[in-house]
DSSP file (Angstrom, degrees, kcal/mol; ACC not computed):
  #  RESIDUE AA STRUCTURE BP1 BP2  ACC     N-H-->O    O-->H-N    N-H-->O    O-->H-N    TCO  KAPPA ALPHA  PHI   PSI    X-CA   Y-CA   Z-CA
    1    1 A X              0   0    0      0, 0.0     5,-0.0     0, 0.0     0, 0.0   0.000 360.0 360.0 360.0 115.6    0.0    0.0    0.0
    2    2 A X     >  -     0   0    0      1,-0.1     4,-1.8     2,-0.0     5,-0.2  -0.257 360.0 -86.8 -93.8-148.2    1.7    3.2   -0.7
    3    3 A X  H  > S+     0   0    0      2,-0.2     4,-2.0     1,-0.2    -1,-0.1   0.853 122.8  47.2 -69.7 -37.6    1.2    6.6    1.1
    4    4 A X  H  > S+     0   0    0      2,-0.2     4,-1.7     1,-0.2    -1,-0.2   0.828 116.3  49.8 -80.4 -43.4   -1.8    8.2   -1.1
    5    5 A X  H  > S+     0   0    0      2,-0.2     4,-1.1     1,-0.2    -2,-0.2   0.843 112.6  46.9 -66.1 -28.5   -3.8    4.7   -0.7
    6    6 A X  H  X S+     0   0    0     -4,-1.8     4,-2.2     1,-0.2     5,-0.4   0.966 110.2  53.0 -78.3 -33.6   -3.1    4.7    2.7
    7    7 A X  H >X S+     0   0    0     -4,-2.0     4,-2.1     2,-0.2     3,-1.3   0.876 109.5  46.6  -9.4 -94.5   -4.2    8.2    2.9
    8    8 A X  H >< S+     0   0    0     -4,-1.7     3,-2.5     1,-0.3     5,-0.4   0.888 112.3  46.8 -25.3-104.7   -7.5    7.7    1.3
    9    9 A X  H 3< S+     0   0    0     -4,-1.1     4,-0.5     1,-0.3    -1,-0.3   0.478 113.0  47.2 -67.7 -18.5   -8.6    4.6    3.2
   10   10 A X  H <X S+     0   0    0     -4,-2.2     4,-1.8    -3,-1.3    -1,-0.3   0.763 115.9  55.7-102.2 -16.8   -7.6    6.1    6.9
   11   11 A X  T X< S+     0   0    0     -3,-2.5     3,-5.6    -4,-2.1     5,-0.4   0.885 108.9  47.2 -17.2 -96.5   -9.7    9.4    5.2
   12   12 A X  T 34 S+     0   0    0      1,-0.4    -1,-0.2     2,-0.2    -2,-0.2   0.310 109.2  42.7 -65.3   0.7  -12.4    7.3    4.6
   13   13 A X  T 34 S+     0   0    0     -4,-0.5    -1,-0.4    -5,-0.4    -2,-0.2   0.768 114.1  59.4 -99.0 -10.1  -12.9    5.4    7.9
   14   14 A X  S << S-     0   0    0     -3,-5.6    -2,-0.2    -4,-1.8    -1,-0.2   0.726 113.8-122.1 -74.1 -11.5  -12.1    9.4    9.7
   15   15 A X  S    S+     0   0    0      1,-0.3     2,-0.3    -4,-0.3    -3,-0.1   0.685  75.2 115.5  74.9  21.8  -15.3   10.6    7.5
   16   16 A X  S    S-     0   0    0     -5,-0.4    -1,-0.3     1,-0.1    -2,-0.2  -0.763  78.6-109.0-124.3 151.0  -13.5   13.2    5.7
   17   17 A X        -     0   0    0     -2,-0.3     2,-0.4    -6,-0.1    -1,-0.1  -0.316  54.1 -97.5 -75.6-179.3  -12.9   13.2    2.0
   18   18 A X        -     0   0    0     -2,-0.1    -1,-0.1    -7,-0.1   -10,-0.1  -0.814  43.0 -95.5-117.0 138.0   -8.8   12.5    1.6
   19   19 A X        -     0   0    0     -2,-0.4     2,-0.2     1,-0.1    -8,-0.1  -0.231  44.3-118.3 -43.0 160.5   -6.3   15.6    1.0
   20   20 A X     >  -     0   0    0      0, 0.0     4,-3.6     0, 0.0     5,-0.3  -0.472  33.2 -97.0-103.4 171.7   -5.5   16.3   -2.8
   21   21 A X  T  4 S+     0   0    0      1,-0.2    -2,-0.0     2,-0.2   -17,-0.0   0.126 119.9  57.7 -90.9  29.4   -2.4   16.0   -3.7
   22   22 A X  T >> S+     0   0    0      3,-0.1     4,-2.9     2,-0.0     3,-1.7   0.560 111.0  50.0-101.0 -41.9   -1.4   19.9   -3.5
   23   23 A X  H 3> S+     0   0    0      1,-0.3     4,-1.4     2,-0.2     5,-0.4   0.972 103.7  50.5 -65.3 -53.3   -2.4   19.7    0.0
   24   24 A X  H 3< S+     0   0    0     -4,-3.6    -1,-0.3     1,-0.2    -3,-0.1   0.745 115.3  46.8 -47.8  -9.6   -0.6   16.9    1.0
   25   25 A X  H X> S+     0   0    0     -3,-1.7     3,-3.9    -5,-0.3     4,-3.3   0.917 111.7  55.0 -73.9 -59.5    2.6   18.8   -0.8
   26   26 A X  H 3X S+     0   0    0     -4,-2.9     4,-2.7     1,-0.3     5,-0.2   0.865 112.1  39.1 -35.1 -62.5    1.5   21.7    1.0
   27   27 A X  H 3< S+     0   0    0     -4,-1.4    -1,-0.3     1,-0.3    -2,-0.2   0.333 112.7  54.1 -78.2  12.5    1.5   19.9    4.5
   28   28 A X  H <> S+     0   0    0     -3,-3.9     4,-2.1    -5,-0.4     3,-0.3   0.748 104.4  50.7-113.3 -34.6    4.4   18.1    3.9
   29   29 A X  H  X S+     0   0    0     -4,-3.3     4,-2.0     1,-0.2     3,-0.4   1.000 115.9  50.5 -68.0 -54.7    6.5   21.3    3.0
   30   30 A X  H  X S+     0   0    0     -4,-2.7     4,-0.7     1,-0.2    -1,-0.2   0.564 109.2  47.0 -35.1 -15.1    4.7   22.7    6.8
   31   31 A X  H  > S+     0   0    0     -3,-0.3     4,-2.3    -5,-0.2    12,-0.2   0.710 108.9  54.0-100.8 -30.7    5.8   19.7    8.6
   32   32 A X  H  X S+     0   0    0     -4,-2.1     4,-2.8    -3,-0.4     5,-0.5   0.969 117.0  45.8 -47.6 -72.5    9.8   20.2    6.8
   33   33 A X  H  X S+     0   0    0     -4,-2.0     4,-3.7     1,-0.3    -1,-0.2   0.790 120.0  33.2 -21.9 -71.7    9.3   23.7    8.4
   34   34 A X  H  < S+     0   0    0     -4,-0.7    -1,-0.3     1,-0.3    -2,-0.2   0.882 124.3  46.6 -53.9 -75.6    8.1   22.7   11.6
   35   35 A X  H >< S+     0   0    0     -4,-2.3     3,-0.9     5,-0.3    -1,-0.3   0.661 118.2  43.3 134.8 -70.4   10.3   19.5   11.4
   36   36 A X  H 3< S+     0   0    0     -4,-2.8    -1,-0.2     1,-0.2    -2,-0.2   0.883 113.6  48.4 -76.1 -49.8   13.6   21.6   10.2
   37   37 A X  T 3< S-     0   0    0     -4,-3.7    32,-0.4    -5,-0.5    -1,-0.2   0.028 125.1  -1.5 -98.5  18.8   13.3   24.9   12.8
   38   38 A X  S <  S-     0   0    0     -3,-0.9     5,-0.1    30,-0.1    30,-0.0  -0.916 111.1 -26.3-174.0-144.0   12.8   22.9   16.0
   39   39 A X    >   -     0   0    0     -2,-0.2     3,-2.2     1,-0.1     4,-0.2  -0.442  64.1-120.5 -78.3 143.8   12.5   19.1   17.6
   40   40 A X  T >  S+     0   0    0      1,-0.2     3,-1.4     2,-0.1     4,-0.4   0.707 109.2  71.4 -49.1 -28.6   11.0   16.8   14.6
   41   41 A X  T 3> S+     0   0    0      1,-0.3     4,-0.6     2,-0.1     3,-0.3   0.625  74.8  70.0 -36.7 -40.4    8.3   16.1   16.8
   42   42 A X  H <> S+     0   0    0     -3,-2.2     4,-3.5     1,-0.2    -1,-0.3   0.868  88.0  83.7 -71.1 -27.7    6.8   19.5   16.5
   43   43 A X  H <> S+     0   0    0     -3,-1.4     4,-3.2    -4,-0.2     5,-0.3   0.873  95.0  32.3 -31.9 -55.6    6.0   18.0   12.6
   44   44 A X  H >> S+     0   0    0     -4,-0.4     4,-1.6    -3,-0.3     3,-1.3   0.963 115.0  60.0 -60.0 -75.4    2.9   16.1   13.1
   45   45 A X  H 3X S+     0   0    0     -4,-0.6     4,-3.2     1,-0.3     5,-0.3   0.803  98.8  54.6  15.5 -80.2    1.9   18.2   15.6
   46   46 A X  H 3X S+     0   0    0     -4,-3.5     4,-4.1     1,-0.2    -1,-0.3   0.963 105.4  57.0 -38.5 -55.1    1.9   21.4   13.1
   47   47 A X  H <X S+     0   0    0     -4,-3.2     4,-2.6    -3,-1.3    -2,-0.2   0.824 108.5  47.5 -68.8 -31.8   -0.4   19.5   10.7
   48   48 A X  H  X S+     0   0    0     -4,-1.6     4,-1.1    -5,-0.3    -1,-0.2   0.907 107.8  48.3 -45.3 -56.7   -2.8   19.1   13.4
   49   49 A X  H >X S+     0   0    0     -4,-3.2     4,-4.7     2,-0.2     3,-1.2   0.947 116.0  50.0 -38.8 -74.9   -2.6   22.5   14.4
   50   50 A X  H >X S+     0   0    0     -4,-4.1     3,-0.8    -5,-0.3     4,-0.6   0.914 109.4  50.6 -47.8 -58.2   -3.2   23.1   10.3
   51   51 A X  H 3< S+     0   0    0     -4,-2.6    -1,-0.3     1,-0.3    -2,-0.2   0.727 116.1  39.0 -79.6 -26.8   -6.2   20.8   10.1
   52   52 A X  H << S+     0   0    0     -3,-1.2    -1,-0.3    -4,-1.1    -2,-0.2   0.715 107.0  66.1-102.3 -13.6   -8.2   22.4   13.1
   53   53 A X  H << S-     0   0    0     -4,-4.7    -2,-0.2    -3,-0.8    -1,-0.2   0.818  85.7-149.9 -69.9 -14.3   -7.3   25.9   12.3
   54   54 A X     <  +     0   0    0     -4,-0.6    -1,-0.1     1,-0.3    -3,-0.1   0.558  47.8 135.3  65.1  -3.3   -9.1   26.1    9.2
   55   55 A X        -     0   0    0     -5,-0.5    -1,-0.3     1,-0.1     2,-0.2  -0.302  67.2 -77.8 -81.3 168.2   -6.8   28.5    7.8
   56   56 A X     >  -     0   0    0      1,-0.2     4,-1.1    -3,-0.1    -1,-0.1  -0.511  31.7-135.6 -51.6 136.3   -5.2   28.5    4.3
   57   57 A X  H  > S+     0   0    0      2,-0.2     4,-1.7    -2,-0.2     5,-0.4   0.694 110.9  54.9 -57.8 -36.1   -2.4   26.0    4.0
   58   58 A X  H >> S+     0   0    0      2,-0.2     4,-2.5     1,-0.1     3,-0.7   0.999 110.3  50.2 -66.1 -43.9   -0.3   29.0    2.1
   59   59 A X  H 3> S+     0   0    0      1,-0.3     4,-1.6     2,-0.2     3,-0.2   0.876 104.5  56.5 -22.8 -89.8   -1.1   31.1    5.4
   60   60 A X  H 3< S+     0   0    0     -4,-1.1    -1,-0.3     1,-0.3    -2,-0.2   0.196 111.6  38.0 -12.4 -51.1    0.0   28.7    7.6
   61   61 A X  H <X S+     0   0    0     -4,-1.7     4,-2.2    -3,-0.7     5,-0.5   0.729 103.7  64.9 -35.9 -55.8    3.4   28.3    6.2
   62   62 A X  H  X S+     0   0    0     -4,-2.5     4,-3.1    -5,-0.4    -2,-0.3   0.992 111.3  44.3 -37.6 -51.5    3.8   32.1    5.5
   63   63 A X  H  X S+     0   0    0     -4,-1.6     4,-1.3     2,-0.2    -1,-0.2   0.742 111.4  54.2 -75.8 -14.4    3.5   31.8    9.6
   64   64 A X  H >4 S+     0   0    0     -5,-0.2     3,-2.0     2,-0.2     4,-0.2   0.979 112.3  44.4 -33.6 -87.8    6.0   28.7    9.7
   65   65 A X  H >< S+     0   0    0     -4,-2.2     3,-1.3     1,-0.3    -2,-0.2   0.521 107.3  54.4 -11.5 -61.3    8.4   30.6    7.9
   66   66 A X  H 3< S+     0   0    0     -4,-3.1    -1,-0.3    -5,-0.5     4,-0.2   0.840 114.3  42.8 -63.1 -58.5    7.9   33.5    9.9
   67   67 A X  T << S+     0   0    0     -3,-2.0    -1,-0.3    -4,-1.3     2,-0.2   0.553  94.1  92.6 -52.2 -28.7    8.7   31.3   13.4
   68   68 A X  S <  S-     0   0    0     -3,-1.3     2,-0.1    -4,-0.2     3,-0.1  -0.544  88.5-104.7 -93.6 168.2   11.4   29.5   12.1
   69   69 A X        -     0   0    0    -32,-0.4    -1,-0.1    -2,-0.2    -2,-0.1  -0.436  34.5-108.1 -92.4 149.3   14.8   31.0   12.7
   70   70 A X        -     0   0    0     -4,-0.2     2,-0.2    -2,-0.1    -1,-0.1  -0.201  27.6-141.5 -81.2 155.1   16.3   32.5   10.1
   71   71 A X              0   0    0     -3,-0.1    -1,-0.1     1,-0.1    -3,-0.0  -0.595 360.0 360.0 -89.0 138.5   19.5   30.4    8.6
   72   72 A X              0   0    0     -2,-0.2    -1,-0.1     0, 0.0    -2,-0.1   0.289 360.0 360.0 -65.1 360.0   22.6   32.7    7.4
């Protein structure tokens, strides 16, 4: 099973349609962020965060971004 099937089927037993495949780019570049600019942990975490906030996924980065510290 790869990642997109698995996707899909733990979707469908949540009752939610499954992410398209910009968001999941989307949330995967937010979880790098998250991931990159503190403990890996925070990743998962972040996407959570994204999924009950209801905000734009572009937002949502923009405000990664914003939090992580900037690199030389």
């Amino acid at each position: 099973m790869n990642r997109d099937e698995w996707l899909a089927d733990f979707a469908a037993r949540a009752g939610i349609e499954a992410p398209s495949a910009e968001a999941v780019e989307a949330l995967l570049d937010l979880a790098a962020v998250a991931a990159h600019s503190s403990e890996r942990t925070a990743a998962p975490i972040a996407c959570w965060i994204a999924g009950r906030s209801g905000l734009p996924l572009e937002q949502l980065q923009a405000e990664a971004e914003e939090i992580a510290p900037q690199r030389p």
